[in-house]
C-alpha positions, 0 to 999 in steps of 0.5 A, a space after each residue: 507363415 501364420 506362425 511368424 505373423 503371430 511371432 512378430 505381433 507378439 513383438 510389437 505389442 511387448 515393445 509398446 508395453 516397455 516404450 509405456 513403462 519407460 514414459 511412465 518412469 521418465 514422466 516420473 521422475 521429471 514430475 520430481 525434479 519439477 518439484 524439487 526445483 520449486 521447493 528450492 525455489 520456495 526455500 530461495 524466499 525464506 533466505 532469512 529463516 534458515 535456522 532456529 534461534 536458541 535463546 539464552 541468558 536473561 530474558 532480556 537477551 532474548 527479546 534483544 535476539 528476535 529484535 535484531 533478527 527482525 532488523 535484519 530481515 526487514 532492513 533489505 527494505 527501503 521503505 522500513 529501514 527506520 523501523 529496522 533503525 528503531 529496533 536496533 536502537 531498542 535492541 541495543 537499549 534493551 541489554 542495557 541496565 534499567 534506562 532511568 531519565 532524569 528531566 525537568 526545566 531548567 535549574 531544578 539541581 538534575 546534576 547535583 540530585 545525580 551526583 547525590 545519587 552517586 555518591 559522587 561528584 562526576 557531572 558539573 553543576 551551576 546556576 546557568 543551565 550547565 548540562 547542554 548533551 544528553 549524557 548517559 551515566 553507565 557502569 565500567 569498571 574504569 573512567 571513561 568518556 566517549 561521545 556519540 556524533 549525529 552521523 553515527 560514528 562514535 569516538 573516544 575522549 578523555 574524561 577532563 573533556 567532559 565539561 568542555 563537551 557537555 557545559 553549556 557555558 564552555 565556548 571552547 566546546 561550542 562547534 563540537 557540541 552542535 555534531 554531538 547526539 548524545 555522550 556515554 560516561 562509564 563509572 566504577 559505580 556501584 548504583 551503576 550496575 543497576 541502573 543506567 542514568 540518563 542526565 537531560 538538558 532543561 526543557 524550558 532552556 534558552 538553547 532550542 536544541 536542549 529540549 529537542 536533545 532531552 524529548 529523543 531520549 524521553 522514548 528511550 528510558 524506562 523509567 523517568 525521575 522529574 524534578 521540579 523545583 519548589 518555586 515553579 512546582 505544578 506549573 502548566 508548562 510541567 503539566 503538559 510536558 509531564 503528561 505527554 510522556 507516554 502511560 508507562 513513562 508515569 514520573 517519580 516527581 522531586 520537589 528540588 530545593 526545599 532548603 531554599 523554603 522559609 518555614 516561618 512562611 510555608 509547611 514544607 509538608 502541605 506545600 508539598 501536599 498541595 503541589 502533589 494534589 495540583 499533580 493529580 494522577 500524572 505521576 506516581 509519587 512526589 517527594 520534598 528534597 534537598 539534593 544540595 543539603 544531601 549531597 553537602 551531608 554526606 560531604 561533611 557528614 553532618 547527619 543533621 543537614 543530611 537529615 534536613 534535606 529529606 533524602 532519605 525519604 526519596 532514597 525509600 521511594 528510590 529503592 521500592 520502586 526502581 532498585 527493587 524491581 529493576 528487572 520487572 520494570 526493565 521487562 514491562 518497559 521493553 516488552 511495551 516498547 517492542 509491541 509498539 515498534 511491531 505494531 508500528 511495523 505492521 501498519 507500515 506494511 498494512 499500509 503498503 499493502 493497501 497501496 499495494 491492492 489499490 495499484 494492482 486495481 489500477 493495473 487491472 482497471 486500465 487494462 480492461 479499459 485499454 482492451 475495451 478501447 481496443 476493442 472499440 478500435 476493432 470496431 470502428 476499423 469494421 465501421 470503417 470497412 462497412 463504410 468502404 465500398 468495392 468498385 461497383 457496389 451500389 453505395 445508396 442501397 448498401 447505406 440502408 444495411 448500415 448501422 448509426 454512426 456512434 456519438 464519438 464520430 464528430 458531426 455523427 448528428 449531421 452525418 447520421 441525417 445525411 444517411 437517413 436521407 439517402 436511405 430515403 432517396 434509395 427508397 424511393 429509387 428503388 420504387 421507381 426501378 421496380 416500377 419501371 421493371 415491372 413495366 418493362 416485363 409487361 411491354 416485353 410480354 407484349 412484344 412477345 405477345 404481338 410478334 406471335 399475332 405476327 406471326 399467326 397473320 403471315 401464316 393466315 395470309 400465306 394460306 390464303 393466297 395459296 387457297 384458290 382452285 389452281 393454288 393461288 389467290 382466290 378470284 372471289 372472296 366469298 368467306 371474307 378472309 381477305 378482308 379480315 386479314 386485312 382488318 387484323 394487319 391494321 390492327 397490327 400496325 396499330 399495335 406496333 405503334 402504340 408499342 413503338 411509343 411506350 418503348 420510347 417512353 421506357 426508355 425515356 424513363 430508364 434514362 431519366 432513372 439512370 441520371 438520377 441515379 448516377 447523381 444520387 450514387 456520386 453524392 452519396 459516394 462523396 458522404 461515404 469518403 466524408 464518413 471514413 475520414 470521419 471514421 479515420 479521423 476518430 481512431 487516429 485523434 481520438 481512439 488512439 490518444 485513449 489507447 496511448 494515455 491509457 497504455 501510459 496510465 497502466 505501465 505507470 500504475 504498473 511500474 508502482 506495483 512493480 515497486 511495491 512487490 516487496 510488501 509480499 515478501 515483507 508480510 511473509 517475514 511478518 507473518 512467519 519468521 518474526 511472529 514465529 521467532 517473537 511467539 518463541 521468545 515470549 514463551 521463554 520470557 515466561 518460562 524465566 520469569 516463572 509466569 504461567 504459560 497462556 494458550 498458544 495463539 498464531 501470527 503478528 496479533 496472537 504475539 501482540 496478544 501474548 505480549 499484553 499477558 505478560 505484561 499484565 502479570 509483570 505488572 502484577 508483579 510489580 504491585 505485589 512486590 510493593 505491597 509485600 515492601 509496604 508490609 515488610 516495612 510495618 512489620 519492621 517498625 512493629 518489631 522496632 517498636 516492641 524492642 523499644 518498649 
């Protein structure tokens, strides 16, 4: 028997131990599942970031990558979709040759100064403001004319369209123009694979929409050439539209027309000192020229009115500081253009975020307040409760237990003096009961106190009549016990009356006490009923319009959050996938550009800083380049001088 017992606890105890063991795996693997899932979930978020980008080809290319990558990711949201609109934009400019705007007021020669940098007549020029649409000159391999619409579609033209699409003074073209943002004209151009030129409507025009056509395109371009004309040159006007471009936008300035320059009455050389001195440092070069004269040289090839028209000069200017460092400008440009659209990015969503924290402190607030309302509520239903009686409770004496009606109680004043008058009115009831209780213990002890003299008296009398010699009545009194018996059954009888009387005045008392009662008790009953509807009242109109308006107050400030949820996800991409993506790009811009690699920094801030590095040295560069030209130059003109001689 001792032995199966044992047999059977050894059985319990190893089927606990596998039951422990197979909890424990279970618990196990479900703590691995449980976080599988989350990490699913997690990837689910970083929908975007599901591969690496490999970046390749120019530097340009790369940064044009991260750009529409980013554009991707960001445009999922409402509230950015300009900012995603603006990177494509800058995506797409970004692969483009150098962007060089041509700009200035009205009949300063910009079609004839382009088709004298081409070589080529291919824009129409007139004395009336000709050049109506952006026009942007590309290079192709053919002719080609395609016209971009302001409703985003795009379509093409024959190129005998041109001047019909582009000329202010063709009516034929009037109603397409007012649909059209901007035209593409693509040349077989050799000048055309460097550089991309952007002809702009005159600033100063008639038509208003000239010049706010030509100001959409002044962000764009990389690099801006400004052409004045000799007779208006350094005006104020000029002044203020040349020094709104932006620092990096700095103008080469063309005096236009100085063929049109009587040299018996002006030095062309100190007109052209002077304007450049009225200039100051708004522009980066200024140069005197007769893009008509040049154009007219070459035609005829006349090397003489060629010669005349200075072109050359500008075509040294042209070639240092724009087809020489086409590359280093085109980087500065983009890599300044980029850092602003991040930044403008990042104060959008900082801003959201802002808002974000401020809703979600609304939220938080109207909560606490409507469960501090609530609470309230609580405790005016238990104000109410105190203030509600049971059948035969005394309402005069339960007054003086409760507490001071709160300010929010309508006539609270009124009511709360009501109170401390019935409190006073139970207090001196309640001194009157106790009185008349007191007295009524005392007339019962003297009740009780003349029922046992009574009592003693009868007894006295009984033995007396039986104390006589044949157990009667004695015949003679010789002790006097008679006659004492009878003087305490007066005394008795005395007291009884004098007993009777205060009885009839208790109860007197007790009556008077009762009425007074019961008027105080139906009065105060009726201020109680008062009370609670007061009570009632409060919660109702008052209590619960707070807790309605409140209640819509935070579902509203609750429905605003709800609606700005998506600036979390937006500042995870900021902070992770683009700041990531663009640290990687700038890395490879240094890498082809041959730049030192600087000290590696985290986040939207570290890449901003990396990109004002690179932008420093490309900078550098650019004056390097500059001045080994300059250096060249003299070396050139030393050596030409040595073989004259």
């Amino acid at each position: 028997m001792k032995i199966i017992i044992v047999l059977i606890f050894i059985a319990v105890v190893v089927l606990i131990f596998i039951k422990n063991i197979i909890s424990h795996t279970s618990h196990s693997k479900r703590k691995i599942d449980t976080n599988k899932v989350k990490t699913d979930k997690k990837q689910d978020v970083r929908k975007f970031k599901n591969d690496i980008l490999v970046f390749e080809g120019s530097p340009n290319k790369a940064i044009c990558d991260v750009m529409v990558r980013t554009s991707k990711e960001i445009q999922k949201f409402n509230e950015l979709k300009s900012n995603a609109k603006t990177m494509d934009a800058l995506a797409r400019d970004s692969e483009l040759p150098l962007l060089v705007a041509i700009m200035g007021e009205c009949k300063t020669g910009k079609s004839t100064f382009i088709n004298t940098i081409l070589g080529e007549d291919c824009l129409k020029c007139d004395v009336t403001a000709a050049t109506a649409v952006v026009t942007m000159l590309k290079y192709g391999e053919e002719k080609a004319l395609v016209v971009h619409f302001k409703d985003g579609s795009s379509e093409g033209y024959p190129l005998e369209k041109l001047e019909e699409l582009s000329a202010e003074g063709d009516p034929e073209g009037k109603k397409i123009r007012s649909k059209i943002s901007y035209l593409e004209m693509y040349l077989p151009n050799p000048v055309l694979r460097e550089i991309t030129i952007v002809d702009t409507p005159g600033l100063n025009a008639d038509e208003s929409h000239h010049t706010i056509a030509t100001k959409e395109f002044m962000n764009r371009a990389d690099k801006v050439l400004w052409l004045l004309s000799y007779a208006k040159a350094g005006s104020s006007t000029e002044m203020a539209e040349i020094g709104g471009l932006d620092d990096n936008l700095k103008p080469i300035c063309i005096v236009n027309r100085i063929d049109e320059i009587d040299p018996e009455e002006d030095d062309i050389d100190e007109m052209l000192d002077d304007i450049e001195k009225r200039m100051g440092n708004v522009i980066s070069h200024l140069v005197g020229i007769s893009a008509l004269e040049a154009r007219e040289g070459r035609k005829n090839n006349d090397a003489e009115r060629f010669k005349e028209s200075r072109w050359e000069q500008f075509q040294k200017v042209f070639n240092d500081e724009i087809l020489c460092q086409c590359e280093n400008i085109k980087m500065k440009s983009v890599l300044i253009k980029l850092k602003d659209c991040i930044q403008k990015l990042n104060l959008t969503i900082i801003a959201k975020e802002k808002e974000y924290k401020e809703a979600s402190r609304l939220v938080n607030d109207a909560s606490k307040t409507l469960a501090a309302v609530k609470q309230k509520k609580m405790y005016y239903n238990k104000l109410l409760n105190d203030w509600s009686p049971k059948l035969g409770e005394e309402c005069i004496y339960l007054t003086v237990t409760l507490s001071e009606l709160p300010e929010e109680i309508k006539n609270y004043e009124q009511l709360n003096s009501q109170k401390k008058k019935i409190e006073g009115i139970g207090i001196v009831l309640r001194k009157d009961i106790d009185r008349l209780v007191d007295d009524g213990k005392l007339y019962r002890r003297q009740m009780d106190y003349h029922n046992n003299e009574i009592e003693k008296l009868k007894g006295d009398i009984e033995r007396y009549n039986k104390s006589g010699i044949f157990g009667g009545k004695p015949i003679f009194d010789f002790d006097g016990n008679n006659k004492k018996n009878e003087n305490r059954r007066a005394d008795v009888n005395s007291k009884a009356e004098e007993l009777d009387l205060q009885n009839e005045q208790f109860r007197s008392r007790k009556t008077e006490l009762i009425a007074r009662f019961s008027r105080d008790e139906h009065e105060t009953q009726v201020f109680w009923a008062n009370v609670r509807n007061q009570i009632t009242s409060t919660i109702s109109d008052n209590i619960e319009s707070m807790i309605n308006n409140i209640d819509w107050n935070r579902i509203d400030s609750k429905s605003g959050l709800d609606g700005l949820k998506w600036v979390l996800e937006a500042r995870n991409i900021m902070d992770n996938n683009v700041a990531i993506d663009l640290y990687k790009a700038l890395e490879y811009i240094q890498e082809s550009l041959g730049l030192e690699q600087t000290n590696k920094t985290v986040g939207i801030d570290g890449a901003m800083k990396k990109i004002e590095e690179i932008i420093i040295k490309i900078s550098g560069n650019i004056i390097k380049n500059n001045v080994d030209n300059i250096i060249q130059e003299d070396n050139d003109l030393e050596f030409s001088k040595g073989k004259l001689a």
